[in-house]
C-alpha positions as CSV (number, residue, x, y, z in Angstrom):
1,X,-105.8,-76.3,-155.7
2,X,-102.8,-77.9,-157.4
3,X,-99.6,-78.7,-155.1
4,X,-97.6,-75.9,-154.4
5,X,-93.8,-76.6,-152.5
6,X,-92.0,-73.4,-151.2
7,X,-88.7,-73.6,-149.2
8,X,-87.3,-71.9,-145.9
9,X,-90.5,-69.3,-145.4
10,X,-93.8,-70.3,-144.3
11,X,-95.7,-67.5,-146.3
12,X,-98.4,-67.2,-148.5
13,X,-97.8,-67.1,-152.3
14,X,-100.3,-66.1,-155.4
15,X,-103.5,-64.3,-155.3
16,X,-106.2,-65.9,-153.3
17,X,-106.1,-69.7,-151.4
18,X,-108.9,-71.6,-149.3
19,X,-108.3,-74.1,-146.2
20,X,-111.0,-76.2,-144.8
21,X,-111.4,-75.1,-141.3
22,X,-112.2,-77.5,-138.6
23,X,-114.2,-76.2,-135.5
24,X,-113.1,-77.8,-132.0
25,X,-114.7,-76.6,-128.5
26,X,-114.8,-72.9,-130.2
27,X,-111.6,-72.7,-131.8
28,X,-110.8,-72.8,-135.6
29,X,-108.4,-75.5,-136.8
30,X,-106.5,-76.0,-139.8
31,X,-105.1,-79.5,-140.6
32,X,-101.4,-80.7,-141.7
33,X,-98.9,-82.3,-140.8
34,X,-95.7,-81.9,-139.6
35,X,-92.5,-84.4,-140.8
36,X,-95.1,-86.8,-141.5
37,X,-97.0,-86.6,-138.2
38,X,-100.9,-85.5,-139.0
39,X,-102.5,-83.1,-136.6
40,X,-104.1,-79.8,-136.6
41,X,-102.9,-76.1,-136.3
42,X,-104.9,-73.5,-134.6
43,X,-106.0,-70.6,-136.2
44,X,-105.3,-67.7,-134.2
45,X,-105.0,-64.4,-134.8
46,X,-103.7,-63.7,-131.5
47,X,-100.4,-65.3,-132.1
48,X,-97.4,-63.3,-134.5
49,X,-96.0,-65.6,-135.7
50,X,-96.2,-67.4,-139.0
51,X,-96.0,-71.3,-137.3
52,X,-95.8,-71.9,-134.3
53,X,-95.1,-75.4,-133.1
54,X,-96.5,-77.5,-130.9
55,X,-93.0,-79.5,-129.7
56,X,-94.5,-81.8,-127.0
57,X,-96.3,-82.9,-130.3
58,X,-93.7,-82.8,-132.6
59,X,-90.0,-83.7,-131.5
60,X,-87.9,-81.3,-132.6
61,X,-84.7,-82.4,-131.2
62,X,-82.4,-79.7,-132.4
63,X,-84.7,-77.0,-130.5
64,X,-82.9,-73.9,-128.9
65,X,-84.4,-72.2,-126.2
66,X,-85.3,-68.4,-127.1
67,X,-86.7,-67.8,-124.1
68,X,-90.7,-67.8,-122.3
69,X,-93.9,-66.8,-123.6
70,X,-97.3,-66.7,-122.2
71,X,-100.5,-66.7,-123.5
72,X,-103.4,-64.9,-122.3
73,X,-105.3,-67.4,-120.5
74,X,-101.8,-67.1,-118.2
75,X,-100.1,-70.6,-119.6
76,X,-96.4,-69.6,-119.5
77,X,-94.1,-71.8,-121.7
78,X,-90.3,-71.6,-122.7
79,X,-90.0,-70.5,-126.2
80,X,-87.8,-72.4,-128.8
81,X,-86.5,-71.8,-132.2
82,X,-85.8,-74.4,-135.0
83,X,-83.2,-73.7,-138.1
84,X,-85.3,-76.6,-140.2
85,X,-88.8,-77.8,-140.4
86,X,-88.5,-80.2,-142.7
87,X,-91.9,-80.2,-144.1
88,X,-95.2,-79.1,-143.4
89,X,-98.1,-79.7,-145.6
90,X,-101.7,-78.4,-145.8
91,X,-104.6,-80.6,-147.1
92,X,-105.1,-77.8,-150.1
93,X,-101.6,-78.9,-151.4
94,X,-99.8,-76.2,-150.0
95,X,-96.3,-77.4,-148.8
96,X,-93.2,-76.2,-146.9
97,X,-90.2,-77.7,-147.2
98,X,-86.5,-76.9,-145.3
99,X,-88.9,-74.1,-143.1
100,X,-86.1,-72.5,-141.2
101,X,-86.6,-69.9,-138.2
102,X,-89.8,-71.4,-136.9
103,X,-91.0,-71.1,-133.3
104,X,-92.0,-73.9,-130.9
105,X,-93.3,-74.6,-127.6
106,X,-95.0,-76.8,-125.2
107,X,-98.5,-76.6,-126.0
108,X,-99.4,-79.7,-123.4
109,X,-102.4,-77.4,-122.8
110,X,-103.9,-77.3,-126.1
111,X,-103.7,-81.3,-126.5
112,X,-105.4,-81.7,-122.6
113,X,-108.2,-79.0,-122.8
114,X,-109.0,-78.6,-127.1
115,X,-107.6,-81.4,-129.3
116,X,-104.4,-84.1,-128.6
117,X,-103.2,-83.8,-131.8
118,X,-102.3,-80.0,-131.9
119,X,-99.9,-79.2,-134.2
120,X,-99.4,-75.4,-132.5
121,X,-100.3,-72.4,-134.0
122,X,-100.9,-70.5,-137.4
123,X,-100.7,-66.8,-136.6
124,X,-100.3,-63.5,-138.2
125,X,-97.2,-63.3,-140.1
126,X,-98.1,-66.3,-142.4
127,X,-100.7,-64.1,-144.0
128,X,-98.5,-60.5,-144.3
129,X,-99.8,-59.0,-146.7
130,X,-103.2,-60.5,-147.2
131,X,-106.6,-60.3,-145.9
132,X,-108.9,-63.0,-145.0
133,X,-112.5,-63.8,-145.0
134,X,-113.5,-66.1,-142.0
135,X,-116.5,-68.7,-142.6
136,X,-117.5,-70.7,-139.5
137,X,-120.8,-71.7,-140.9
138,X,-119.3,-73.2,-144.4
139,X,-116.0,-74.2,-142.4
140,X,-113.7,-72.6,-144.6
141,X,-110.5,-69.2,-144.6
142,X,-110.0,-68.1,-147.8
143,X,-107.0,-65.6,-148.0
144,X,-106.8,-62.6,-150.3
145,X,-103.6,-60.6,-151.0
146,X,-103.6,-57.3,-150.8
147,X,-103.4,-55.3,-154.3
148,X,-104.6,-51.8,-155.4
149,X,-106.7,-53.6,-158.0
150,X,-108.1,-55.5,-155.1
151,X,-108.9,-52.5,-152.9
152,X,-111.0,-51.1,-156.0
153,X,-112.7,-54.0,-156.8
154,X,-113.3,-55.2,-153.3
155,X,-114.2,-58.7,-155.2
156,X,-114.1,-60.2,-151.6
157,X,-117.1,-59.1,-150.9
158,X,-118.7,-60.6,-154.1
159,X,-122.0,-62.3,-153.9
160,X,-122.6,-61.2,-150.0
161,X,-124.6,-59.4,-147.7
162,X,-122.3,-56.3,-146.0
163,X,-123.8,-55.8,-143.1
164,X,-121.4,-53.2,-141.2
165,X,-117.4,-52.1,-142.1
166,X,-115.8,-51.4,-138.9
167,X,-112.5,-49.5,-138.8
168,X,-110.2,-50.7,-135.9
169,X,-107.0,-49.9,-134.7
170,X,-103.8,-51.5,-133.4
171,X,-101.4,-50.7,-130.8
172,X,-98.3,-52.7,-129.8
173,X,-99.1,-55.8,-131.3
174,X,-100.3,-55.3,-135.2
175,X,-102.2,-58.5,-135.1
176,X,-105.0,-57.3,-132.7
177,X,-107.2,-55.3,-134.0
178,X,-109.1,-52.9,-131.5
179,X,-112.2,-51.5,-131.9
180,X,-114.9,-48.9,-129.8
181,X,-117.9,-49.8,-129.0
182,X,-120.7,-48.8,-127.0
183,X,-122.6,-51.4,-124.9
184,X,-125.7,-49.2,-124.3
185,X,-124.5,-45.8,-123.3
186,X,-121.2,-47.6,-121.8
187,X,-117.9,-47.3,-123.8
188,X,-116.3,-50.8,-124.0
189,X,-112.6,-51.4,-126.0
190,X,-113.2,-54.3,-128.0
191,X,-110.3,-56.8,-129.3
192,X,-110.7,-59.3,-132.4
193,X,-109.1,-62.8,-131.2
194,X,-110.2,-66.1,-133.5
195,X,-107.9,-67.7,-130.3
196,X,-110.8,-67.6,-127.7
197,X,-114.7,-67.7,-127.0
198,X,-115.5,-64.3,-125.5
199,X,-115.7,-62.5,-122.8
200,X,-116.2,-59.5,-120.8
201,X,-114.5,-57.1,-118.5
202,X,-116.1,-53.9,-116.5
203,X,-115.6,-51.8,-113.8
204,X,-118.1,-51.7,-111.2
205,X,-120.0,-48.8,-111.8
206,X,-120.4,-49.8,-115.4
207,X,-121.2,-53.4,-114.7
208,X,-123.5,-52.0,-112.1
209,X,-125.3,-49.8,-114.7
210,X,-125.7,-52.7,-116.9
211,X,-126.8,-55.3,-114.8
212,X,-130.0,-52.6,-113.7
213,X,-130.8,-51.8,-117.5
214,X,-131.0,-55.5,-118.5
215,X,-127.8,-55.1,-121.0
216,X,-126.1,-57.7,-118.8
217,X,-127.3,-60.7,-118.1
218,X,-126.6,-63.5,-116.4
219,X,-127.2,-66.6,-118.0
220,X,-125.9,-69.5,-116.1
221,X,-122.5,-71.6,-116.0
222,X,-120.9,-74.0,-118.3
223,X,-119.4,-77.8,-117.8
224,X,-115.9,-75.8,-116.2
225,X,-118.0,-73.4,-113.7
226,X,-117.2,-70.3,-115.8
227,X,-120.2,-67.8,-115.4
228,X,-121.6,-67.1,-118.9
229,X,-123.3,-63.6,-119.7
230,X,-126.1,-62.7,-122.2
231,X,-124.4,-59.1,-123.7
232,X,-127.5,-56.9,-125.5
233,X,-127.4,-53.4,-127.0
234,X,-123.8,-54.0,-128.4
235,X,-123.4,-50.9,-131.0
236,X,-120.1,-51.0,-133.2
237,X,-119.4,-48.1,-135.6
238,X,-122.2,-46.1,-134.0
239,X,-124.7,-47.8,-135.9
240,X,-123.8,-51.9,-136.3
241,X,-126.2,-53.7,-133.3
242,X,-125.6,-57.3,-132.2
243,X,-126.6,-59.0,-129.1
244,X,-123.6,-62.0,-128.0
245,X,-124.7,-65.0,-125.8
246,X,-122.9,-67.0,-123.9
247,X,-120.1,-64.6,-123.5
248,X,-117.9,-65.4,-120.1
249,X,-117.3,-63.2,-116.8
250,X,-113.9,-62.0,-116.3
251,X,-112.4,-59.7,-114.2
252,X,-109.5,-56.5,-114.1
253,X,-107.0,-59.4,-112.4
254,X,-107.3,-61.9,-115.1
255,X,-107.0,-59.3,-118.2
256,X,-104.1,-57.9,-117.2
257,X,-101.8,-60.3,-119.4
258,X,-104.2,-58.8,-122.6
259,X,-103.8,-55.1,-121.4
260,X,-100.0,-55.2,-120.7
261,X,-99.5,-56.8,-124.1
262,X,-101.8,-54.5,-125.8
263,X,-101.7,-51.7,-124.2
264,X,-105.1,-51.3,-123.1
265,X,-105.7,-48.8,-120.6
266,X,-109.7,-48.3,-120.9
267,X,-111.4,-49.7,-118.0
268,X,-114.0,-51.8,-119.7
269,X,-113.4,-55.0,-122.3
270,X,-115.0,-56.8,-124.6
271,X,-113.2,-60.0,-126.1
272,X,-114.5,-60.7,-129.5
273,X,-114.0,-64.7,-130.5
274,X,-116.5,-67.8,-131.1
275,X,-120.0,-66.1,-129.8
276,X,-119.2,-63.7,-132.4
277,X,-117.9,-65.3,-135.2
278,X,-120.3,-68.3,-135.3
279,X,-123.5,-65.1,-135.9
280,X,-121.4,-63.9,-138.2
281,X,-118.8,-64.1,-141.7
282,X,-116.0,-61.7,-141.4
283,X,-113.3,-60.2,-143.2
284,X,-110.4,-58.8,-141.8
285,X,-108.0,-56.1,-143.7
286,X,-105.2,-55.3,-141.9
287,X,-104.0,-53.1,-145.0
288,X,-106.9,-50.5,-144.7
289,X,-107.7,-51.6,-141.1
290,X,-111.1,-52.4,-141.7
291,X,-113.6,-56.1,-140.4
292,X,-116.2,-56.3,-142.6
293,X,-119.1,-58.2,-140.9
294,X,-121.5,-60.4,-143.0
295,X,-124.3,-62.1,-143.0
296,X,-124.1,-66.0,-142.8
């Protein structure tokens, strides 16, 4: 891809654009830099907004305070706001000059527990009005804007394997997609997140039920003490089956961050990040509200 400079508005501009992904401790990464300081953004779909910047990273001395944000693992942050960016630029020539209106905060916990030189965040609103097809396996995004010719052709899905189209739907926050599923004979709400591993949520009586018919497993701890779980006879769409390993045990307390935000009131959840997406090529279509899942 030839250079392309925009000002003011990190967005995306023509019809379809590929970044080279980089895969730390689960998470997908896209590298830049930021005024000349190299690093890496993550990818997450969890976050609105277009860039979001990492300022104990980058100084950004002219920073205003816009108030606090927290993310879902329950890291609470003040939230900033800078008029100018003066560049950013991604390795596929993509640049961004003069960005004005772009968020920050102190992502000290990204640089301590993923990667020290996290730039911040690339989030939702940079792709508006495209979809995405997500490649862990060939370490790759590639972006696709949205266009009736597009939705006819589906020339996304060109050359691969469609292994299920799942319809989802969002509820306060357009960048989540949610989706029912059945784990067994158990109804679970399932949320789409590139920003985490995995994991899983149930009541007692369902966890219960589980546990007894083998569904649930447990299968050990890993290098932090988290208590991983083997999930089988995971059907999406009432007819897409997939078994997830390595998934971790969370409880009601610690999802209540996800289900105030999202407005989740079902008792039982499945968070759907790296366990997932490593098995499996997806596309996401926020347009027609579909994920296509496909075979690696």
């Amino acid at each position: 891809m030839k250079a392309q400079v925009f000002e003011k508005t990190a967005e995306l501009h023509g019809d379809s654009l590929v970044f080279p992904l980089t895969i730390i401790n689960a998470f997908p990464f896209i590298s830049a830099t930021v005024n000349g300081v190299s690093g890496k953004f993550m990818f997450d779909t969890g976050n609105q907004f277009s860039i979001d910047i990492n300022d104990n990273y980058i100084k950004l001395p002219n920073k205003k305070v816009k108030g606090k944000g927290v993310v879902a693992s329950g890291q609470s942050y003040k939230k900033n706001v800078n008029d100018t960016i003066r560049e950013v630029k991604f390795k596929n020539g993509l640049t961004y000059q003069n960005l004005e209106n772009i968020t920050s905060g102190n992502y000290e916990f990204l640089q301590k527990y993923i990667t020290p030189d996290c730039l911040g965040y690339i989030g939702h609103n940079f792709f508006k009005g495209y979809l995405f097809k997500l490649d862990y396996l060939r370490r790759k995004i590639t972006f696709y804007k949205n266009s009736s010719e597009r939705s006819m052709s589906n020339d996304f899905l060109a050359n691969e394997k469609v292994l299920a189209v799942i319809d989802f739907e969002t509820r306060k926050l357009p960048n989540h997609p949610l989706v029912k599923l059945k784990i067994d004979k158990v109804d679970v709400l399932a949320a789409f997140d590139t920003g985490q591993f995995g994991s899983l949520q149930l009541d007692y009586p369902s966890n219960e039920s589980l546990k007894r018919k083998g569904s649930v497993l447990f299968s050990g701890t890993d290098g932090e003490g988290d208590t991983l779980l083997t999930v089988k006879n995971i059907t999406m769409g009432g007819k897409f089956k997939t078994t997830l390993k390595g998934v971790e045990l969370t409880n009601f307390e610690d999802t209540q961050i996800i289900r105030k935000a999202l407005g989740i009131v079902e008792p039982n959840i499945l968070d759907i990040g790296y366990r997932f997406f490593s098995q499996y090529k997806t596309v996401w279509d926020y347009n027609r509200k579909k994920i296509y899942i496909l075979e690696y």
